[in-house]
N, CA, C and O of each residue as an XYZ file, in Angstrom:
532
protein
N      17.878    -18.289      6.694
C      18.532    -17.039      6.314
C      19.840    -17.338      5.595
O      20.663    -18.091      6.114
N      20.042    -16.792      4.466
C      21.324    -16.840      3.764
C      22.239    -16.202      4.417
O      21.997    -15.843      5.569
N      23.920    -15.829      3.607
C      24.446    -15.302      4.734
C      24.165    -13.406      4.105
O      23.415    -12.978      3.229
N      24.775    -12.957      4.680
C      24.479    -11.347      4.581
C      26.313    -10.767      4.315
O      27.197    -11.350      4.942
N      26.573     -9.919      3.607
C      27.921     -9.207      3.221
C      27.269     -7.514      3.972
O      26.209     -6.889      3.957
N      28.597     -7.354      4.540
C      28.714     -5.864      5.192
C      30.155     -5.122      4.639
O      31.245     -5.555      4.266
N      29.606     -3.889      4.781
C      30.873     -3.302      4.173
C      32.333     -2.960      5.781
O      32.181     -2.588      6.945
N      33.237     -3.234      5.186
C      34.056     -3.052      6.610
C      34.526     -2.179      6.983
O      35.413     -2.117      7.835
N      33.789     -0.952      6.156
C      34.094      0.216      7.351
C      32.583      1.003      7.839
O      32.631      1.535      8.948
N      31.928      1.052      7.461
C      30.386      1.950      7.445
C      29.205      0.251      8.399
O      28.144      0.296      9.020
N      29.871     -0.622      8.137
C      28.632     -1.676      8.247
C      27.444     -1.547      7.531
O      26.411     -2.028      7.996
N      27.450     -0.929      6.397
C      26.205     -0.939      5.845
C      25.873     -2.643      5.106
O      26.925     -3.254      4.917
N      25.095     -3.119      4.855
C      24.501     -3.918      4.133
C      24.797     -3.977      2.617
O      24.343     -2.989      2.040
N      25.135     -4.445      2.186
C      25.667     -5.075      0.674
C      24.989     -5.653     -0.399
O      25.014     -5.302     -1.578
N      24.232     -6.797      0.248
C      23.360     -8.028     -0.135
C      22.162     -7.262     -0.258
O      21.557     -6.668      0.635
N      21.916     -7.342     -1.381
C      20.188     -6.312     -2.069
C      19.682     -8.050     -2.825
O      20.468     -8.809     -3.393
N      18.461     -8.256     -2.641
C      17.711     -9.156     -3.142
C      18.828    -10.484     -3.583
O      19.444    -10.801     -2.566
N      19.152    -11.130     -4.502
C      20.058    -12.119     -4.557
C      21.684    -11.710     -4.977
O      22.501    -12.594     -5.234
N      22.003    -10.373     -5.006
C      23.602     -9.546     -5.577
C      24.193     -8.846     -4.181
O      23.459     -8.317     -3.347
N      25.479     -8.923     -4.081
C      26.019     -7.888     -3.347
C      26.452     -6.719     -4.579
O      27.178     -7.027     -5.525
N      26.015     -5.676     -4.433
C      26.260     -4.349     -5.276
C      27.373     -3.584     -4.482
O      27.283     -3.166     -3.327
N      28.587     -3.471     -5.449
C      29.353     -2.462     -4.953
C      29.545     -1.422     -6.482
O      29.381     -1.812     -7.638
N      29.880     -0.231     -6.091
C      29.989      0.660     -7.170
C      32.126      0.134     -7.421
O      32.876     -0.321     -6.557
N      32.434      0.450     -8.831
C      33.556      0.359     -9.630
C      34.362      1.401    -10.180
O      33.591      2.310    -10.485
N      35.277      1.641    -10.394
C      35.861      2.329    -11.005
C      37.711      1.805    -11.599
O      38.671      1.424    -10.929
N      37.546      2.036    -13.199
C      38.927      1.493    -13.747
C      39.995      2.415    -12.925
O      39.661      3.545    -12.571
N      41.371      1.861    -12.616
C      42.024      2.768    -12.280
C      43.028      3.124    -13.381
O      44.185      3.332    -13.016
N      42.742      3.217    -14.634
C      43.790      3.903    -15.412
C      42.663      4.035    -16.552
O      42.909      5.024    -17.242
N      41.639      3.434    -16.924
C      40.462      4.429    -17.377
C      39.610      5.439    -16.721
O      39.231      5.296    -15.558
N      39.304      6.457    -17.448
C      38.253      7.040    -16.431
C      36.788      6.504    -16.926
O      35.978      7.243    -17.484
N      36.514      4.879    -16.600
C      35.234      4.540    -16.656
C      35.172      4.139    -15.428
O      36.153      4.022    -14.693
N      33.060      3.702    -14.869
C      32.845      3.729    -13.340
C      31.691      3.174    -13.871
O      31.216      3.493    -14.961
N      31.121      2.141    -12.926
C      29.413      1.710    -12.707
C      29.166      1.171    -11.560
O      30.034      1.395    -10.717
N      28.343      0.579    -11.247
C      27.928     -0.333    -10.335
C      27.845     -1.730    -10.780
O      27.108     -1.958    -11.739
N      28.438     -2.632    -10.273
C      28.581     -4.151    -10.231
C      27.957     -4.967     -9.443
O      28.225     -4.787     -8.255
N      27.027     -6.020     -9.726
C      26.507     -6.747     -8.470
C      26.898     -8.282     -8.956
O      26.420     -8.966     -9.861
N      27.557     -8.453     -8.360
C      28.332     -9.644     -7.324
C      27.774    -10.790     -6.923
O      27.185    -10.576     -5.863
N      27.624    -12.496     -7.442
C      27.285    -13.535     -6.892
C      27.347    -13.383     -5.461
O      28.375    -12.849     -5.045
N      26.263    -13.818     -4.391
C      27.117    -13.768     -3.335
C      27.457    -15.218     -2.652
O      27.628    -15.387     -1.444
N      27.522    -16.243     -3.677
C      28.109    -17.578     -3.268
C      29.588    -17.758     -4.090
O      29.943    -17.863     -5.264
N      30.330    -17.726     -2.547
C      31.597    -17.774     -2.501
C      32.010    -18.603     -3.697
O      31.544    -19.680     -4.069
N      33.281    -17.652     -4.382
C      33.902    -19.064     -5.420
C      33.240    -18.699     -6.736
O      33.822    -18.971     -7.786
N      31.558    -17.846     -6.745
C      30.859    -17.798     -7.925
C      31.652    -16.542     -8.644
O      32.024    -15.553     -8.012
N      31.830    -16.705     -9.885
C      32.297    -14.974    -10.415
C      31.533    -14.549    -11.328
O      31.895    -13.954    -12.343
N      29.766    -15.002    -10.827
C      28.879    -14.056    -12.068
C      28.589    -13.039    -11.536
O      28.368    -12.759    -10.358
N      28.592    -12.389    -12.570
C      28.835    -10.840    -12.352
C      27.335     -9.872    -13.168
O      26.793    -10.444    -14.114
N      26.865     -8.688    -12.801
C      26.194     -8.417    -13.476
C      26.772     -6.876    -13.705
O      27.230     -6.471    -12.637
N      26.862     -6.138    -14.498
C      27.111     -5.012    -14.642
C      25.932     -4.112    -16.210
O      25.121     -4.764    -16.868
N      26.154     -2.871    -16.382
C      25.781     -2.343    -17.317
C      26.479     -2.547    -18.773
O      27.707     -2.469    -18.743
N      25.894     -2.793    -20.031
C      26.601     -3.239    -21.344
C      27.587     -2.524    -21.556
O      28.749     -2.802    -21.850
N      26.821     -1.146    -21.316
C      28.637      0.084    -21.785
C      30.075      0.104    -20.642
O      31.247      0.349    -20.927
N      29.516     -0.225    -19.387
C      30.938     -0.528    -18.786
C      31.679     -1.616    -18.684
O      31.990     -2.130    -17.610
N      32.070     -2.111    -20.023
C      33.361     -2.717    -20.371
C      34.312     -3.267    -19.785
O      35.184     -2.408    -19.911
N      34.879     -4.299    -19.092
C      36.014     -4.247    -18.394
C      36.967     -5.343    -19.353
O      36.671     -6.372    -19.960
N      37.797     -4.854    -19.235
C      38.843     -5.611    -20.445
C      39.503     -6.804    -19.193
O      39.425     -6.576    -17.986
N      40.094     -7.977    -19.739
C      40.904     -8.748    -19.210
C      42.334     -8.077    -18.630
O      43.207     -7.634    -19.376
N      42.396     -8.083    -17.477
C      43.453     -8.050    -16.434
C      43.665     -6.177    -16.155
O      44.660     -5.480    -15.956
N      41.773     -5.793    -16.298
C      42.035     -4.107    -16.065
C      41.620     -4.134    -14.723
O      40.540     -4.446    -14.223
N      43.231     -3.548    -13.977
C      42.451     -3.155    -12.254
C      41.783     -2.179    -11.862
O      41.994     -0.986    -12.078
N      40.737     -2.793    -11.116
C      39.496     -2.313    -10.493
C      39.912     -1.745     -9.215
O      40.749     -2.294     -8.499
N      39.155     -0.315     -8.842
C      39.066      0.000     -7.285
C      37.699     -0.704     -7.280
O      37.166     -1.163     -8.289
N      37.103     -0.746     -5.830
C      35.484     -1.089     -5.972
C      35.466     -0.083     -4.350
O      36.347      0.352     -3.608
N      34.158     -0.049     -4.355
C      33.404      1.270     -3.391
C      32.263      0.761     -2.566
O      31.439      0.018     -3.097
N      32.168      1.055     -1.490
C      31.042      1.138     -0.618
C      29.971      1.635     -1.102
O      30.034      2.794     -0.691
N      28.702      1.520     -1.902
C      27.489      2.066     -2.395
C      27.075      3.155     -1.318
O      26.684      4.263     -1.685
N      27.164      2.843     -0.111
C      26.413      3.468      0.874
C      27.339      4.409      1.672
O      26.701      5.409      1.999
N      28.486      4.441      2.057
C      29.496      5.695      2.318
C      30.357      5.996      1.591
O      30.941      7.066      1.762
N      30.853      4.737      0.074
C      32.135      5.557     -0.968
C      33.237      5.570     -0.381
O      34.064      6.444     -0.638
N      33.570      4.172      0.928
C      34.779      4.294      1.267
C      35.353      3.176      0.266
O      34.592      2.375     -0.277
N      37.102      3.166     -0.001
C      37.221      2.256     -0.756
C      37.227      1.117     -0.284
O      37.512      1.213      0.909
N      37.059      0.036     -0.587
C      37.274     -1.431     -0.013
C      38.242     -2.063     -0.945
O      37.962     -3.169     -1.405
N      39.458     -1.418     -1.301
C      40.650     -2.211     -1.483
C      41.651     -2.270     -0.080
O      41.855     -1.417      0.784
N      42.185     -3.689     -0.253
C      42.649     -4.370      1.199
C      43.926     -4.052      1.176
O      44.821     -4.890      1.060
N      44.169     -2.389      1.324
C      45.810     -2.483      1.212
C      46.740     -2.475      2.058
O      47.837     -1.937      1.910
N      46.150     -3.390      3.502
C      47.436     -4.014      4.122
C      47.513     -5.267      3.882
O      48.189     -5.902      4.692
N      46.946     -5.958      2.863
C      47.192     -7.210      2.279
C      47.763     -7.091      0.941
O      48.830     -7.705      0.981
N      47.559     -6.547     -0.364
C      47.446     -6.373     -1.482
C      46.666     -5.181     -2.064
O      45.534     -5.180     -1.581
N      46.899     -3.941     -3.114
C      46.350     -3.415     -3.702
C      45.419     -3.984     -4.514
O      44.510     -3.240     -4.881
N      45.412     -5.064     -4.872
C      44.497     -5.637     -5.756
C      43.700     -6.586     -5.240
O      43.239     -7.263     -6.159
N      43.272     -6.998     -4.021
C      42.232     -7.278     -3.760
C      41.240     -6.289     -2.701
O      41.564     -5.506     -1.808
N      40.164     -6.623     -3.128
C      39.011     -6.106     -2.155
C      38.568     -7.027     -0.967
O      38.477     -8.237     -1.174
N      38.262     -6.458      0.380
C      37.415     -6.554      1.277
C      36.381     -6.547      1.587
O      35.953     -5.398      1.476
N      35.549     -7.300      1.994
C      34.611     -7.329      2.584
C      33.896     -8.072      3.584
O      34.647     -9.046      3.530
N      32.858     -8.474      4.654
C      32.520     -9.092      5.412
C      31.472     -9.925      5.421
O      30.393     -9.420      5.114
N      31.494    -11.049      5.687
C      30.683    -12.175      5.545
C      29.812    -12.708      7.092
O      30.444    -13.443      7.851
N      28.651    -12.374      7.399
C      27.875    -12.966      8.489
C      27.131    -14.407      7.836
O      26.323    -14.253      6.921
N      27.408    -15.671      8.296
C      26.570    -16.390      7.888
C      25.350    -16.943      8.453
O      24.520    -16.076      8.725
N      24.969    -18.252      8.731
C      23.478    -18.295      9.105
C      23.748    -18.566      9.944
O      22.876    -18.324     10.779
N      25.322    -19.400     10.670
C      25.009    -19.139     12.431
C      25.616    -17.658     12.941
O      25.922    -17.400     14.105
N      25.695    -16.960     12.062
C      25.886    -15.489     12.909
C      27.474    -15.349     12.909
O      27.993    -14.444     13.563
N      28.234    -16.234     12.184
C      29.705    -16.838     11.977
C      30.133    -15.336     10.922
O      29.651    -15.087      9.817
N      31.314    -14.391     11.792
C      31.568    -13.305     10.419
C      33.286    -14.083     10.253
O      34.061    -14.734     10.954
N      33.210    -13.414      8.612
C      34.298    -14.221      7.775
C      34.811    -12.775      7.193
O      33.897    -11.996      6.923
N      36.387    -12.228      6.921
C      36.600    -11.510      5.912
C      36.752    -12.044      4.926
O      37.451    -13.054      4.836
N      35.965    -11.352      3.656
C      35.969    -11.892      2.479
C      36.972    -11.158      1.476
O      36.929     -9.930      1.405
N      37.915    -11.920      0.665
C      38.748    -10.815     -0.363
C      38.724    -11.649     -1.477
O      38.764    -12.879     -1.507
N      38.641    -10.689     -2.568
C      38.635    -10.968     -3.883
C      39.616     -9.893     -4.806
O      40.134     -8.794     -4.608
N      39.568    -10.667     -5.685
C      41.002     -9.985     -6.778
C      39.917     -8.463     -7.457
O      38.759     -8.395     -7.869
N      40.639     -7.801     -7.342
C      39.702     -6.153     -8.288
C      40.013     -6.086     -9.933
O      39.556     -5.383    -10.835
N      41.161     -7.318     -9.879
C      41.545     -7.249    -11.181
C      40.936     -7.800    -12.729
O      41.723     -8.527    -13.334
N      39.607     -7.514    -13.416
C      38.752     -8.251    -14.224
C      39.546     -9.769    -14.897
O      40.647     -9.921    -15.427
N      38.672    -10.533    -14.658
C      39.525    -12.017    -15.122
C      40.443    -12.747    -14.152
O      40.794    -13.866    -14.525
N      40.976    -12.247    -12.769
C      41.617    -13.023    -11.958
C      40.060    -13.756    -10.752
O      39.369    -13.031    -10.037
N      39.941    -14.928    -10.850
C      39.269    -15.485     -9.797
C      39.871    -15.774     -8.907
O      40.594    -16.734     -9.171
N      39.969    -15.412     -7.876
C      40.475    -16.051     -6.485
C      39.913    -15.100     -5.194
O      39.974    -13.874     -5.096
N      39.433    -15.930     -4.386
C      38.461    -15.445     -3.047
C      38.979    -16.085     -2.520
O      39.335    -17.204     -2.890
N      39.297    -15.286     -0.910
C      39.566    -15.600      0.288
C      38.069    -15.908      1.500
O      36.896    -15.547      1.589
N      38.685    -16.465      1.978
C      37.429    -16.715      3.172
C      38.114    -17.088      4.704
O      38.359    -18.206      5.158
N      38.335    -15.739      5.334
C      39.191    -15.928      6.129
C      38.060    -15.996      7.688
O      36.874    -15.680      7.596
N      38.492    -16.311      8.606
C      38.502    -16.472      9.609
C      39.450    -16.657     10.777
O      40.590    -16.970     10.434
N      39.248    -16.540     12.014
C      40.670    -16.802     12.982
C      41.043    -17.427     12.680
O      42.181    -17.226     12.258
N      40.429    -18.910     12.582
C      40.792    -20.326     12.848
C      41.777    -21.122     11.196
O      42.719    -21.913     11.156
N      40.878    -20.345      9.921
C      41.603    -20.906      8.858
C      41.242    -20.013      7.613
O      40.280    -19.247      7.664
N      41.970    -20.119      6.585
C      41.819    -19.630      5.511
C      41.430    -20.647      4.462
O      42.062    -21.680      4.240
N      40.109    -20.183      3.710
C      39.693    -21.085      2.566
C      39.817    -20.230      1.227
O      39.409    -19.078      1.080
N      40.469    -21.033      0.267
C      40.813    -19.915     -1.004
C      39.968    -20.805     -2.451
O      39.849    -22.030     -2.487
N      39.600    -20.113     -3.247
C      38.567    -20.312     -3.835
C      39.119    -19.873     -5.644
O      39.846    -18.900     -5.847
N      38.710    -20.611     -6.574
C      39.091    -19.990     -7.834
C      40.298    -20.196     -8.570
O      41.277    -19.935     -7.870
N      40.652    -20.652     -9.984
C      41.614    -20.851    -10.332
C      42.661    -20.278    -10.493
O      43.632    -20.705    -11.118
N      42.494    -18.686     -9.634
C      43.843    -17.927     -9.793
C      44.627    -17.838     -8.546
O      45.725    -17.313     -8.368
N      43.565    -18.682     -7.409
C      43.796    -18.214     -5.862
C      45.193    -18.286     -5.868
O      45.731    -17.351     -5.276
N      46.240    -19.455     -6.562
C      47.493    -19.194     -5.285
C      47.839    -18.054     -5.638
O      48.799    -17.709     -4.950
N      47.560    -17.313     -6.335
C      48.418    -15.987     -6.878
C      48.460    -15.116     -5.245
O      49.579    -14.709     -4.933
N      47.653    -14.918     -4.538
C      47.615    -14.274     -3.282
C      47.408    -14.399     -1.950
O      47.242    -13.652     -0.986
N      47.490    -16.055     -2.268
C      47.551    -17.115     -0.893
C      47.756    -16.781     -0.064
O      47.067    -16.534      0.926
N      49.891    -16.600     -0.516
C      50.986    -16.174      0.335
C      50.821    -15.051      1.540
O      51.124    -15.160      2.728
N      50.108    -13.691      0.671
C      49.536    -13.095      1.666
C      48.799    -13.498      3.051
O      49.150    -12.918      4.079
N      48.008    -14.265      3.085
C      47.061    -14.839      3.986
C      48.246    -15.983      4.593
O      48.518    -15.209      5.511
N      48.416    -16.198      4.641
C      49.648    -17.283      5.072
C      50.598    -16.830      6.339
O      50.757    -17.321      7.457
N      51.145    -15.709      5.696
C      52.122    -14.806      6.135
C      51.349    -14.487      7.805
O      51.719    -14.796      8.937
N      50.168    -13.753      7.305
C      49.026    -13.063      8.147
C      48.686    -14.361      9.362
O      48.146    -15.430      9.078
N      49.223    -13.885     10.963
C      48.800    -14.175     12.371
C      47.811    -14.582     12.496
O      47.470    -14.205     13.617
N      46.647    -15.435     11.867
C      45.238    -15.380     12.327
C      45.115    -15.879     13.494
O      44.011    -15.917     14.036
């Protein structure tokens, strides 16, 4: 079993066939689609529709497909998203990523340690640092 992504407020399921799908929306355009998401940590291929566009360094909200709550992490940062990681021993991880098109950096948190991922990570390290795990 691969691992499985949950959303962290509804617990719904994420991971559809090999994508985690979350729905998008620009926050200073009024454009919106659905995005599906590598779900190996660190990956930033992305699949989206041709007409929704995302320009370099335009911030993203992103959405729960299945209740439309937001999953931006804003007692960490407005600009990254949340989400939850079960892996194959049943191990859950919060997962955060930048909403901002063109910043790579993923978190992979757990009690015990934080693993940061992507050539933009230290930009939001500090956050996780700061943070009691």
């Amino acid at each position: 079993m691969k691992a499985d992504f949950i959303c962290p407020k509804c617990n719904g399921h994420l991971l559809v066939g090999d994508n985690i799908i979350l729905a998008a929306k620009s926050r200073k355009e009024n454009k919106s689609g659905m995005i599906l998401l590598n779900p190996d940590v660190g990956n930033y291929a992305r699949i989206i529709h041709p007409t929704f566009k995302l320009e370099e360094g335009e911030e993203m909200e992103f959405f729960c497909p299945i209740c439309h709550a937001n999953l931006i992490a804003s007692d960490v940062d407005n600009n990254l998203v949340k989400i939850i990681m079960v892996d194959e021993q049943n191990d859950q991880y919060e997962i955060y990523f930048s909403g901002v098109s063109g910043e790579r950096c993923t978190y992979k948190v757990s009690k015990e340690k934080v693993e940061q991922f992507g050539d933009t990570a230290e930009k939001y390290y500090k956050y996780f640092m700061a943070r009691k795990i």
